[in-house]
C-alpha positions in Angstrom: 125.1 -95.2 -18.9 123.9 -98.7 -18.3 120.8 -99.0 -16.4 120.5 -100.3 -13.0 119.1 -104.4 -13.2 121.1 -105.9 -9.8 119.2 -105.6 -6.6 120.4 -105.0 -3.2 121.1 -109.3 -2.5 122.4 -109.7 -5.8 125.0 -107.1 -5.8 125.7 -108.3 -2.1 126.6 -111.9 -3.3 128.1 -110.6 -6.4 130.9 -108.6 -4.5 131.5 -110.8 -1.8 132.2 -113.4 -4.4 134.4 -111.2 -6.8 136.4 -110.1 -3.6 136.9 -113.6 -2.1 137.9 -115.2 -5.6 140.6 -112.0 -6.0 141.3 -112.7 -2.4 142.2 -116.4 -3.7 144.6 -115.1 -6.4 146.8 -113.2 -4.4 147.0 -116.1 -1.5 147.8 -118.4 -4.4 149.5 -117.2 -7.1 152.1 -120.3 -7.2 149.1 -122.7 -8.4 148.8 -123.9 -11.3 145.4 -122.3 -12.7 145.7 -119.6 -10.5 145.0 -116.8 -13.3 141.1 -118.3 -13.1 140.6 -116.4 -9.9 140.6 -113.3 -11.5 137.6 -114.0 -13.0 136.4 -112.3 -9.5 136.7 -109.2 -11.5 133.7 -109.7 -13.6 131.0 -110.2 -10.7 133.0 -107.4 -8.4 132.9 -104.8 -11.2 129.1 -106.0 -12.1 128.0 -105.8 -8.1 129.9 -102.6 -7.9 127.8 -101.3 -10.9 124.9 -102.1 -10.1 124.5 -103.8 -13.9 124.9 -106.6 -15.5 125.1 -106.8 -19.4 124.1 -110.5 -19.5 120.9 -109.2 -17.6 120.5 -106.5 -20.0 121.1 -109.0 -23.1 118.3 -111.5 -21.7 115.5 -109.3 -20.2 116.4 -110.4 -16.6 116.5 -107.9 -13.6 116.7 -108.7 -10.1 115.8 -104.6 -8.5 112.6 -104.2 -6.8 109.2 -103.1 -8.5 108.7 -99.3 -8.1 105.6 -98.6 -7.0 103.4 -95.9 -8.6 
């Protein structure tokens, strides 16, 4: 399983934005480049997950420090 490496604002913005880009495609599916809304899949399925594979690949996480 992937570990976890979004924190709480992150996965916040991250599924607001997939949702409201999907939200997009079905209220415009007659334009032109509407197919580019579906990229909302990517940051929904990422906020949902609570991982990112781009954060994984580049060190980067944004969950709090546990203490000890």
């Amino acid at each position: 399983m992937l570990k976890k490496n979004v924190g709480t604002i992150d996965r916040t913005l991250r599924i607001i934005l997939g949702l409201g880009l999907l939200a997009g495609f079905f209220l415009n599916r007659e334009g032109a480049y509407s197919w580019l809304y579906l990229i909302g899949i990517i940051p929904l399925v990422t906020g949902l997950m609570s991982s990112c594979p781009l954060y994984s690949i580049f060190g980067l996480s944004t969950c709090p420090l546990k203490k000890q």
